[in-house]
C-alpha positions in Angstrom: -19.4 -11.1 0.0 -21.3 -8.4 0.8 -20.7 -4.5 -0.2 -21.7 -2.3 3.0 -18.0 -0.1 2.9 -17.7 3.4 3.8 -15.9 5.7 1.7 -12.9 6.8 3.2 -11.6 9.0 -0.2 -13.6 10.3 -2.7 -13.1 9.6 -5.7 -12.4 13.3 -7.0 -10.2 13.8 -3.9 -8.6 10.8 -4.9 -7.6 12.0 -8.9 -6.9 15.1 -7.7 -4.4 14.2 -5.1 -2.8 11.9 -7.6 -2.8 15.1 -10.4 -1.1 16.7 -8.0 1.8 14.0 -7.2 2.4 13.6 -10.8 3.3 17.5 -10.8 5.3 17.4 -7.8 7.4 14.7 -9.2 7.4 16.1 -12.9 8.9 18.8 -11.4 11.2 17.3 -8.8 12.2 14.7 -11.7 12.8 17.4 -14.8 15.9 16.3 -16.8 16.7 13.0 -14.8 16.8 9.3 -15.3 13.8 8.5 -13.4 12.7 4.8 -12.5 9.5 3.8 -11.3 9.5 1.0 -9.1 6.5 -0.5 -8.1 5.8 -3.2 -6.0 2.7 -6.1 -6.7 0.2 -6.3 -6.3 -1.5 -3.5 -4.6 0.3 -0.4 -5.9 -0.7 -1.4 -10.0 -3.6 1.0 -10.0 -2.2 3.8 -8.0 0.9 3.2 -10.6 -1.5 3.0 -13.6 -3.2 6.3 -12.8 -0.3 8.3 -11.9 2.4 7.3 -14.4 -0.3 9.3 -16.7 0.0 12.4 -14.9 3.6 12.4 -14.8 4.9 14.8 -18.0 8.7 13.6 -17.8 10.3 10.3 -18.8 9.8 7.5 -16.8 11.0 3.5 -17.2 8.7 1.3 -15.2 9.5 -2.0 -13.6 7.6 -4.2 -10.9 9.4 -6.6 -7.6 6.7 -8.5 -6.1 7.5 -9.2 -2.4 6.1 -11.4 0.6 6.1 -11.8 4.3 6.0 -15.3 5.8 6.6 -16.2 9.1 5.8 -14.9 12.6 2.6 -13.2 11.4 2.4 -10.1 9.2 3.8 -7.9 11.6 7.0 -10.1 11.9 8.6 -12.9 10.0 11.2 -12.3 7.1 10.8 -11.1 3.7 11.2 -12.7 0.4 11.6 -10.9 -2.8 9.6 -13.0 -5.4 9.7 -10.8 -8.4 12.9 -9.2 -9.0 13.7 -6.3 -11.2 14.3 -6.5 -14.4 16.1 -3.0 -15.0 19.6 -2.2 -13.8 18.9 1.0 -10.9 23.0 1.6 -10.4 23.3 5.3 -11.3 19.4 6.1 -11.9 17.1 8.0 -10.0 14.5 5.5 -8.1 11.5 6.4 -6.9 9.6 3.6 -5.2 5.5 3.4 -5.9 3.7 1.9 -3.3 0.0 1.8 -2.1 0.0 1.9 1.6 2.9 2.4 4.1 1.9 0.5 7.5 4.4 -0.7 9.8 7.4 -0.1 7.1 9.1 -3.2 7.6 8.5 -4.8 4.5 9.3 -0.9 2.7 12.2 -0.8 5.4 13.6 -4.3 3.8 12.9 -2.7 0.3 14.9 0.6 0.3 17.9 -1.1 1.8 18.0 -3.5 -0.5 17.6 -0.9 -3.7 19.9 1.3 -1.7 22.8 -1.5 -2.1 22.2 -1.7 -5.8 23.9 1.7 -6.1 20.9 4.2 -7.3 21.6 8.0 -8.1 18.9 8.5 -5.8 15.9 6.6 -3.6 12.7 8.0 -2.6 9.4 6.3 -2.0 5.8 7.9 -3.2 3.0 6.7 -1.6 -0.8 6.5 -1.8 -1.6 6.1 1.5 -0.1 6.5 4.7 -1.3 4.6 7.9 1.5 6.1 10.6 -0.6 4.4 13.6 0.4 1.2 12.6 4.6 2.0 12.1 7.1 0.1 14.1 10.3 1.3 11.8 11.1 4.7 10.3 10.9 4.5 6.4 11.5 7.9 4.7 8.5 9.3 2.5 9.1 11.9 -0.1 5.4 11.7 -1.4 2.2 10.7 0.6 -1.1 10.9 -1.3 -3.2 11.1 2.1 -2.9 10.0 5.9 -5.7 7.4 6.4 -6.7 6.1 10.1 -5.9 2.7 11.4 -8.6 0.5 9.7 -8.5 -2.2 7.0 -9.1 -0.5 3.4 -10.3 -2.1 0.2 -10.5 -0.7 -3.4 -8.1 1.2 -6.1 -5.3 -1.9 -5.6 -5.9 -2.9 -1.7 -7.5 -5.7 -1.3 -9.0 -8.6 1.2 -7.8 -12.0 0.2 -7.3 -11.3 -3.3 -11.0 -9.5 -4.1 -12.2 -6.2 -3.8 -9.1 -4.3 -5.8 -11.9 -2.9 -7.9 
């Protein structure tokens, strides 16, 4: 496979930005039960590197979640990974990579939201609003990026190219 991408983030932009989430939500978070929730596979480095930079306590857990049928702009969603952590009363904040159409994220909050959390909010890395057919709230976006297909630091083509 070859290797001609562009850079769409630096790479200092990119710790930067995610120094700055962690503050945000250290400070946002101060003195509550916070949960991080992210969801495989994409998210894990985003998650890795960020969970470092938050200062308060966290508990971490993982749902791993597909789309089949119809395409990937249609279709139903199955949850494949569950949680293993109770959310009922806790402060959730979902991790996620990107945020494109918002259906799968739109399936994901309500479902979290039925399991009785203190609180639900979703932090994201990137943001591709072009591509959204459904309103999903986002507390924290890490950057807007334009309407074209990205690889590296968790996204990846066909399994390859997360690195």
């Amino acid at each position: 496979m070859e290797n001609n991408f562009e850079v769409v983030i630096a790479a200092d932009a990119l710790r930067q930005r995610v120094r700055e989430l962690g503050a945000e939500i250290s400070r946002d978070y101060a003195g509550r039960d916070l949960v991080l929730v992210s969801v495989l596979k994409g998210a894990f480095v985003f998650l890795a590197d960020l969970v470092r930079e938050i200062t308060v306590p966290v508990a971490l857990d993982f749902m791993a979640i597909t789309r089949y049928g119809a395409g990937r702009r249609g279709g139903a969603v199955r949850i494949e990974k569950d949680l293993d952590l109770a959310i009922a009363g806790r402060d959730v904040l979902v991790i996620e990579d990107i945020v494109d159409t918002g259906l799968t994220l739109g399936y994901l909050m309500k479902n979290l939201g039925a399991r009785d959390p203190a609180s639900l909010a979703v932090c994201t890395l990137l943001d591709r609003r072009a591509r959204r057919l459904t309103k999903v709230p986002l507390r924290y976006v890490g950057f807007e990026v334009p309407d074209r297909f990205l690889v590296g630091y968790g996204l990846d083509h066909r399994e390859l190219l997360r690195n």
